[in-house]
C-alpha positions, 0 to 999 in steps of 0.5 A: 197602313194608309188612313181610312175613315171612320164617319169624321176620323182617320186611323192610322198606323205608327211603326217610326220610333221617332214619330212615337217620340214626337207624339208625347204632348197630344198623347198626354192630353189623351191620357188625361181625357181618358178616365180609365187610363192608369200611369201605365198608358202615360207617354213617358212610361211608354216611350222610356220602355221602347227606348229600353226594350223595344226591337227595330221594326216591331212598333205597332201603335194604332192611332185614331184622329179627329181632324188633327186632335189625337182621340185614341190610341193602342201602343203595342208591338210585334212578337214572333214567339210562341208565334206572331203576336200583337202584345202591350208596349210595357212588357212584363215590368207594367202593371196594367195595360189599358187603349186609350179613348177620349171619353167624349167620343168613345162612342166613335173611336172604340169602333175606329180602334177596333177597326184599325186594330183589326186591320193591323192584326191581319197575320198576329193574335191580339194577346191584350196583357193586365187589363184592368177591370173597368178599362176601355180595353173590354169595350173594344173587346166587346166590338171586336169583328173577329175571335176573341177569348177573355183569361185571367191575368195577375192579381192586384190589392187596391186600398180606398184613400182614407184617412191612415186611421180608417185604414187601420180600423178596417184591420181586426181589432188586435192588429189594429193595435199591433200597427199603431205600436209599430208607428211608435216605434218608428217616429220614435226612430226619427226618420225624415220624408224627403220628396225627390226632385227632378234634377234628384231622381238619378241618383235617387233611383240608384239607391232605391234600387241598391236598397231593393236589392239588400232588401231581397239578397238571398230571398229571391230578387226579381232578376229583371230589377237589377239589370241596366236596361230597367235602371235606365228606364225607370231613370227617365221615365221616372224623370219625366213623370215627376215633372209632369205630375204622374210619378213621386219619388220618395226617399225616407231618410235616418241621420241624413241618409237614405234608408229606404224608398220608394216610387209611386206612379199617379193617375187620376183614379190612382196612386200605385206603389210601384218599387220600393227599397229598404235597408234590412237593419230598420228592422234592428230599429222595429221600424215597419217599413211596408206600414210607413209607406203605406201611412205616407201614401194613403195621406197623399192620395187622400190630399191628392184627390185619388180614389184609390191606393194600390198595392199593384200586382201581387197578393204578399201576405203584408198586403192581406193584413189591410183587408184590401180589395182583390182587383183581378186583371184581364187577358184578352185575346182577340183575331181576324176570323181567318186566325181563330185556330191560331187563337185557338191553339194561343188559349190552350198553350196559356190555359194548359200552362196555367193547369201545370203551374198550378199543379206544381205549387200544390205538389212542390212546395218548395218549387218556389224557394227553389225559384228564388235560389234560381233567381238569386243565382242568375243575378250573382 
């Protein structure tokens, strides 16, 4: 796509890997100008997951600038099945997905975004994945000159940052009670923080990921977590977040020995816990593990300033017991005019989809011990 203007902005299309890679230091000061960005929409994240996932000329990432500031930016990739699609760098390993707009001139670059996108969406569906409520996607939803269609997405739990205690009061007053005894219990364990550095995190991620997958033997790991490609992205784009701030990597340690871990990935609105890892035996020592780190990052986040501790994707019974918020993400959808019927038939292949999936888990129960058997066969 050759620039077009837009009033005093150019927008422009980057299909080059190595211009994506060149791009890291005006895309972080985006990120950190655009208040609904999550960790997710950071470069290191981003460009570590092309770098692991990507494909030879799918890059598609539309880029907004005024003069040679960068104020916007989408990061997505071509797709051929089920058909052509536009859809998130990120894939299914990220957690939300979110353009990125400079909010002092969101007024401009939204319509510049959605013109660029519009152009570059001239043979795919737009298929916008995990859009938080809230984010920046919803305007550019709402300006789009084309169809669009709004689903719903995965479910995520989200904490206010308050003092530990605050938190557990939030609890009825008998696990309230049932927590405090199992933080006895556990400092009664003597176990240590330790706060990985960056020259640490390779062998770090390692035993997180060892430990993630001793936690989940026999119930059902998630297959993607125990393949190469995703230990050497999380590797380096963990890597990378450390040093600027945007991830934290913890090892919780017993007579000097890493017993458990975890990483957590930084915005400004947000601490989210992304993966964790734990050696089954804690539980021999009555050590709570999802209560410890919880503890640890709910005081960090509230030292840190952010508002928010998120569970992430998912609604585990562990994360009801704290009475969180249930934060529901977006699919948005989105095509030239002359594709609506290609939308069209997208919407109804996801909704019929959706209908079946949850038919089975109300007529088979045990679909999903026999997911886990599956899962846990693919990865032996």
């Amino acid at each position: 796509m050759s620039p077009g203007s837009a009033g005093a902005l150019s927008v422009t299309l980057c299909r080059d890997p190595r211009q994506f890679a060149a791009l890291e230091e005006p895309w972080n000061r985006l990120v950190r100008g655009c208040p609904t960005a999550t960790p997710f929409q950071s470069h290191a994240w981003l460009h570590s997951w092309w770098l692991s996932y990507g494909k030879d000329g799918r890059l598609r990432i539309v880029l907004v600038r005024r003069g040679e500031e960068l104020v916007g930016a989408a990061a997505l990739m071509l797709v051929h099945r089920p058909l052509p699609l536009l859809v998130p760098l990120g894939g299914s390993i990220t957690d939300h997905f979110d353009v990125l707009v400079a909010a002092d001139r969101a007024g401009q670059v939204i319509p510049a975004l959605a013109r660029g996108l519009h152009r570059a969406a001239r043979g795919a569906v737009v298929d916008l994945r995990e859009v938080r409520p809230g984010a920046a996607a919803e305007a550019l939803y709402r300006q789009w000159p084309g169809a669009r269609a709004r689903l719903t997405d995965s479910t995520c739990m989200e904490l206010p940052a308050l003092p530990f205690d605050e938190l557990v009061k939030r609890m009825p007053a008998s696990g309230g009670q049932r927590v405090r005894a199992k933080l006895r219990k556990t400092d009664a364990a003597g176990i240590e923080e330790h706060e990985v550095t960056e020259a640490e995190v390779p062998g770090a991620v390692r035993t997180l990921l060892r430990l993630h997958e001793k936690q989940w033997r026999g119930r059902g790991v998630t297959p993607e977590h125990l393949r190469p490609r995703f230990a050497e992205h999380l590797t380096r784009a963990t890597r990378r977040m450390v040093r600027a701030g945007e991830a934290r990597l913890t090892e919780f340690r017993l007579d000097g020995e890493a017993v458990a871990a975890n990483v957590t990935l930084l915005s400004a609105g947000m601490s989210g816990g992304y993966l964790y890892g734990a050696d089954p035996d804690l539980r021999t020592r009555k050590v709570d593990v999802a209560t410890l780190l919880l503890r640890h990052e709910a005081g960090r986040a509230l030292a840190d300033g952010r508002p928010v501790v998120s569970f992430l994707r998912g609604s585990e019974p562990y994360k009801n017991h704290w009475r969180p918020e249930t934060v529901v993400n977006q699919r948005l959808l989105l095509a030239t005019p002359a594709l609506a019927p290609l939308l069209r038939l997208h919407e109804s292949q996801l909704t019929g989809r959706e209908r079946a999936v949850d038919a089975l888990r109300e007529t088979l129960p045990a679909a999903r011990d026999w997911r886990a058997r599956l899962n846990e066969l693919r990865v032996r």
